[in-house]
DORORO-12640 format. One line per 5 residues: their letters; for each residue x, y, z of C-alpha. Coordinates in pm, 1 decimal, decimal comma. Layout:
residues N
A> X Y Z | ...
END
This chain:
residues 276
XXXXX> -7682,4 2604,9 -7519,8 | -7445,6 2789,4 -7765,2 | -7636,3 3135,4 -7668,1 | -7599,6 3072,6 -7317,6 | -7195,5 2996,0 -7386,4
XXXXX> -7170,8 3323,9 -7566,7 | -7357,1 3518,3 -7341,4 | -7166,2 3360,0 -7059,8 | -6817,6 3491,9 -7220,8 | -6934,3 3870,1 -7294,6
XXXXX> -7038,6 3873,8 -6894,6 | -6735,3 3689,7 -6825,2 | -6501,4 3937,8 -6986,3 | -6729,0 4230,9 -6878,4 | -6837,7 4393,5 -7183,5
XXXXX> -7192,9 4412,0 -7075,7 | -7368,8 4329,9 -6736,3 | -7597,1 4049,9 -6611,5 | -8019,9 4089,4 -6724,8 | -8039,5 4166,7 -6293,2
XXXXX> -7840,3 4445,1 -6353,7 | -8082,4 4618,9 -6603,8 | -8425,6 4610,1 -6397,8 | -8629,2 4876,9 -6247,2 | -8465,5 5116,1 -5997,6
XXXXX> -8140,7 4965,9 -6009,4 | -7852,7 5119,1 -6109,7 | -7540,8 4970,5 -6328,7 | -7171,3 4976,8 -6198,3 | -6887,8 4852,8 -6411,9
XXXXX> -6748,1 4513,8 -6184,6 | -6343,9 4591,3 -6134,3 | -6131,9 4424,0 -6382,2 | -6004,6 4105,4 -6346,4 | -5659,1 4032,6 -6338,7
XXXXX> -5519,7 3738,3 -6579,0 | -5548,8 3395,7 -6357,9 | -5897,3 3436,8 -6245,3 | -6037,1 3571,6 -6579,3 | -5853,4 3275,8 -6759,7
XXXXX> -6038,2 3065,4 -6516,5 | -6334,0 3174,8 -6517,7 | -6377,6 3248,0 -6902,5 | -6258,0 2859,8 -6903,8 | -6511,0 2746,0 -6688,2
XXXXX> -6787,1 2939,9 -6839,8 | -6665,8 2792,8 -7199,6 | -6679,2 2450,6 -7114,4 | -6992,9 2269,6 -7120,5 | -7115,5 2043,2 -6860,5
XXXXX> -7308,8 1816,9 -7172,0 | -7286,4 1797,3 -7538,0 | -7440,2 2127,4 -7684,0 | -7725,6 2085,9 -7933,8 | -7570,3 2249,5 -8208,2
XXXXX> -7901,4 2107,9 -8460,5 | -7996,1 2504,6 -8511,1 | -7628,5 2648,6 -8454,0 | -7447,8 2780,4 -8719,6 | -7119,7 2634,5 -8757,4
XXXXX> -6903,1 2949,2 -8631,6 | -7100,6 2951,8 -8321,5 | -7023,6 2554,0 -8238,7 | -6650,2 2649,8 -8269,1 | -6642,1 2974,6 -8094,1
XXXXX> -6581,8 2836,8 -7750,2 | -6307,4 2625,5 -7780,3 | -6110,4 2869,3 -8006,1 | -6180,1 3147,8 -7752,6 | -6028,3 2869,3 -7481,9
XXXXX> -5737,9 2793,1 -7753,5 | -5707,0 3228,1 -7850,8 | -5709,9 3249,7 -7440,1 | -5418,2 3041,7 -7368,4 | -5199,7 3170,3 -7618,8
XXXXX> -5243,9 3518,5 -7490,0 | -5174,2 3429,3 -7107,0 | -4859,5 3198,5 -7191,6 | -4652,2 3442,5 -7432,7 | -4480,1 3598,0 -7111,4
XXXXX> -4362,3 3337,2 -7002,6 | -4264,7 3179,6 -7341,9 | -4099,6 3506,5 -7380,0 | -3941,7 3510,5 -7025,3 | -3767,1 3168,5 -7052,6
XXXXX> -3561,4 3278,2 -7373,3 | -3410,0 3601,7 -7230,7 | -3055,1 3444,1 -7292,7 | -3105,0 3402,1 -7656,2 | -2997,9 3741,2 -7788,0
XXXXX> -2666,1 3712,6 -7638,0 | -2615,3 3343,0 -7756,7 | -2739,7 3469,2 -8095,7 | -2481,2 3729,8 -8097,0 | -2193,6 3511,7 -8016,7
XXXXX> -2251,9 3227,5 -8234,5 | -2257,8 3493,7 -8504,3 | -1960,0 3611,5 -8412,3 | -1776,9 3251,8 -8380,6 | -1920,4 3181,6 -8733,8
XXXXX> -1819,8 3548,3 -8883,8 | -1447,3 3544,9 -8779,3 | -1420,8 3169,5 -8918,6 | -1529,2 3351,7 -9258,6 | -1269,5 3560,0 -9236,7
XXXXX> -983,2 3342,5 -9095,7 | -1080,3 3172,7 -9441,1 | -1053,3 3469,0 -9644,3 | -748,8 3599,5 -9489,5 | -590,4 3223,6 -9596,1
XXXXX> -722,3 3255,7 -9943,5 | -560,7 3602,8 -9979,6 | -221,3 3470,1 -9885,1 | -227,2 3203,6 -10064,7 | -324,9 3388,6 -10401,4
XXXXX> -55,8 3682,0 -10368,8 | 243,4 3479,4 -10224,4 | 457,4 3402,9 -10507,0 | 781,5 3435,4 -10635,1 | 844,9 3774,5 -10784,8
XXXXX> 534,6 3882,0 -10604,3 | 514,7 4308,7 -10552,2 | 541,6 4519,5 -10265,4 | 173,1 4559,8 -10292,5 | 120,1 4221,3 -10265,6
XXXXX> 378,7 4181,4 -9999,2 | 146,8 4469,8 -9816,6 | -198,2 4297,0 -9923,3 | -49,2 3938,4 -9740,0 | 69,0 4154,7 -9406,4
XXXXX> -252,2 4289,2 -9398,3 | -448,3 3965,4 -9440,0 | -203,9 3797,1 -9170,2 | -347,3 4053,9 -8940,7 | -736,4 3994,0 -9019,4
XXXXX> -601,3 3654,7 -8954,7 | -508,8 3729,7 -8618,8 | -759,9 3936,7 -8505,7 | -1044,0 3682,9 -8624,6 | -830,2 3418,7 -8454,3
XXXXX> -834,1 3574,5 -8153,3 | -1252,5 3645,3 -8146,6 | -1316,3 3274,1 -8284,1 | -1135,2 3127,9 -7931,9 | -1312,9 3385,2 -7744,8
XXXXX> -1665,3 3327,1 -7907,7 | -1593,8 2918,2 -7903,6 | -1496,7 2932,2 -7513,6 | -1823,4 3133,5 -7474,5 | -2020,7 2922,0 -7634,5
XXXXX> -1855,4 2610,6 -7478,3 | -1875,8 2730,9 -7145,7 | -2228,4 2948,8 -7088,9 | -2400,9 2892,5 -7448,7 | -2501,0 2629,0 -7657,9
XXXXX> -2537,6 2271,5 -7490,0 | -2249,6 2353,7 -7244,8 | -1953,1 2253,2 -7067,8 | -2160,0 1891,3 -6961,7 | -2191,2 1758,7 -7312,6
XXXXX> -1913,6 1865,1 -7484,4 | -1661,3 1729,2 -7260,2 | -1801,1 1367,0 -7330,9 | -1737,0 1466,0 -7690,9 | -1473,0 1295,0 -7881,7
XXXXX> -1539,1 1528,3 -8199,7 | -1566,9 1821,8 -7991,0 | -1169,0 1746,4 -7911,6 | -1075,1 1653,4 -8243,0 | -1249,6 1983,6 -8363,9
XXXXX> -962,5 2183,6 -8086,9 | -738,4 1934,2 -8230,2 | -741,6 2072,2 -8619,4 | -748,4 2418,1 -8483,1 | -447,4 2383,4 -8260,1
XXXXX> -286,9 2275,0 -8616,7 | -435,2 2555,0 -8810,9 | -337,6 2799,0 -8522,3 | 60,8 2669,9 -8480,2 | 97,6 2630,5 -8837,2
XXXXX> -19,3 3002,8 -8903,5 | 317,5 3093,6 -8674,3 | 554,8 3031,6 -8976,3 | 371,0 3310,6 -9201,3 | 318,0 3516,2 -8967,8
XXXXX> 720,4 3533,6 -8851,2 | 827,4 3529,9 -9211,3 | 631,6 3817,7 -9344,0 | 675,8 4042,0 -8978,7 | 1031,1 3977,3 -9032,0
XXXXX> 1058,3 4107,5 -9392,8 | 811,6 4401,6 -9311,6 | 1057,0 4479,8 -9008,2 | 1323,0 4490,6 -9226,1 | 1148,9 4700,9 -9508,2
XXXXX> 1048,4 4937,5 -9228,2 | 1425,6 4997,1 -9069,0 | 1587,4 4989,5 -9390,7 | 1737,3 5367,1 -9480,1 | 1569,7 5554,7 -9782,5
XXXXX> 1670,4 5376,0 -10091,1 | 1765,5 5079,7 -9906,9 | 1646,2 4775,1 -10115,3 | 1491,1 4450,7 -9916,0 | 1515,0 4136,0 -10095,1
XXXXX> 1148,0 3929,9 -10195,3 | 1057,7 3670,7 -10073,0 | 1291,5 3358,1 -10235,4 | 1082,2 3111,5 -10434,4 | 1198,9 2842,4 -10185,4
XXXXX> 1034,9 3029,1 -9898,1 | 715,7 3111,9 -10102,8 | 704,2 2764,1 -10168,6 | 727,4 2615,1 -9795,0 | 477,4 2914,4 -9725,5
XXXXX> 221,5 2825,5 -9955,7 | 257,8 2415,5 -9821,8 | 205,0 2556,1 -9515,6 | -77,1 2776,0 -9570,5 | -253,3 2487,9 -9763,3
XXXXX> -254,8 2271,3 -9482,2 | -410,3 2573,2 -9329,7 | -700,9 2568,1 -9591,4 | -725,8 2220,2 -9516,1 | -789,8 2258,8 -9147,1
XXXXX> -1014,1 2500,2 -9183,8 | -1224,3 2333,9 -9456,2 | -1271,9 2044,0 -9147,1 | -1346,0 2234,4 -8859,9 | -1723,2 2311,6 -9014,8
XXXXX> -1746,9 1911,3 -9038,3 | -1669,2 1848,0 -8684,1 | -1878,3 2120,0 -8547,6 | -2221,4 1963,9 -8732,6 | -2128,8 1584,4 -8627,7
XXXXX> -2073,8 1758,2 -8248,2 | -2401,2 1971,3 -8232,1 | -2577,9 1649,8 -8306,7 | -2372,3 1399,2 -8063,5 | -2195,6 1142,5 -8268,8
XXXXX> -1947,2 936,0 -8073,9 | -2096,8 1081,4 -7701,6 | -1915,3 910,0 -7487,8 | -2023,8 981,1 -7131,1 | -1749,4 769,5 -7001,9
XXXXX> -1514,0 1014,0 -7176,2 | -1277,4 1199,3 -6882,4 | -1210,0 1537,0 -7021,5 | -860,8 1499,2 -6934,7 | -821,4 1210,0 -7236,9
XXXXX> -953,3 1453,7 -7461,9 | -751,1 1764,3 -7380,2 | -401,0 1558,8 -7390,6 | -369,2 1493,1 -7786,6 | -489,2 1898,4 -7788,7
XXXXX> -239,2 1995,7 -7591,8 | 49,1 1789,6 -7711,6 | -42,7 1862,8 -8074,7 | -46,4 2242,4 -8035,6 | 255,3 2267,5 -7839,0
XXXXX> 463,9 2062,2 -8083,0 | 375,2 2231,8 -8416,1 | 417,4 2558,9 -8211,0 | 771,7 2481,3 -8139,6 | 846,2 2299,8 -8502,0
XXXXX> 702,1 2628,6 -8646,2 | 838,3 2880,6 -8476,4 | 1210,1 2671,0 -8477,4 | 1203,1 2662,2 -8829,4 | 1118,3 3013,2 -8929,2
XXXXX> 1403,6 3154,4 -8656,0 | 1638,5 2930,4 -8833,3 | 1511,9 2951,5 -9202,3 | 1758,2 2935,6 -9452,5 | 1813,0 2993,6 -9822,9
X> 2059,3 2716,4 -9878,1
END
């Protein structure tokens, strides 16, 4: 029985012909090739006993053979379409690395700033914390981008994360990091304005150690923000607190309400800053 299988596959596949083919006065012609369905069927069909196979005089290889040429068969006519259904996963790769890169970098930029601000700090610090307010920036500006992306066409979607409580409270923290960053960023664009326009020889003052000190609480609660976001996005990807009673609307509200009134405490307060 295990001959006959074997034999059954090399005609099947059409490496050799039938015995028929090979007898007196008749001549041998190739059969067409077979395209993928009906080969898989019929090297399934002719692999597949009808009874148990008397494998008392087989050798252990040959018992296997058919079913891992049915296993070795399968594989080979269902990559495509394995392949097929995850043509969207480059471009979902490439934006969650994104979203996760210029995170990295809002954190470094925070890190610089808070290092180099200080009283008595140099111009070349002064230049090292404008230029890691811009990286800030920037990355801020590709981690919304990337996170709407994500939100809206990648990841588990629009659906589920709308029923999310920690999804909300993740837009939450960075509304805070984002409208706290507004201070900074007016205080040291003001100075480097004023560096900029002042006349050759024209001396700026540095930064007063009551201002470095309200910019380095600020920046701090920054860190701090930042440090959580990672939390919440782990605790989302895996559902806790799904609500699918949730309205979107009761999650946006406390986003909204919290970003617009640190925006306008912020920016307030570094208009009117004073040294008194």
């Amino acid at each position: 029985m295990a001959r006959s299988n074997i034999r059954a596959l090399v005609i099947a596949l059409g490496l050799t012909a039938p015995a028929s083919a090979f007898r007196a006065g008749s001549s041998y012609v190739r059969p067409p090739v077979v395209r993928a369905p009906l080969a898989r069927r019929a090297l399934t069909v002719a692999l597949l006993p009808e009874a148990e196979p008397d494998t008392r005089h087989a050798s252990p290889l040959l018992a296997a053979l058919p079913a891992a040429a049915v296993a070795a068969s399968t594989l080979l006519w269902s990559a495509p379409a394995l392949a097929a259904s995850d043509a969207g996963a480059v471009p979902s790769a490439l934006v969650a690395y994104a979203h996760f890169v210029s995170l990295i970098v809002i954190g470094m930029s925070l890190v610089t700033e808070r290092v180099v601000i200080k009283p008595e700090m140099s111009e070349e610090d002064f230049e090292l914390a404008v230029k890691a307010d811009i990286a800030y920036g920037i990355a801020a500006v590709v981690l919304l981008a990337s996170g709407y992306a994500r939100t809206v066409a990648y990841a588990k979607g629009w659906d589920f994360y709308s029923h999310e409580p920690v999804f909300w409270l993740k837009l939450t923290l960075f509304s805070v990091m984002g409208a706290s960053s507004l201070f900074p960023t007016i205080k040291l664009t003001q100075r480097a304005l004023a560096v900029r326009g002042a006349s050759e020889g024209g001396a700026v003052p540095m930064l007063s150690p009551k201002l470095c000190k309200r910019l380095t609480s600020v920046i701090n609660a920054e860190l701090l923000a930042i440090l959580a976001i990672p939390l919440t996005s782990t605790l989302m990807a895996r559902g806790v607190c799904y609500a699918e009673w949730l309205p979107w609307q009761a999650g946006a509200a406390p986003v909204f309400l919290v970003s617009a009134g640190l925006t306008f405490k912020y920016v307030k307060e570094a208009v009117t800053w004073k040294e008194e």
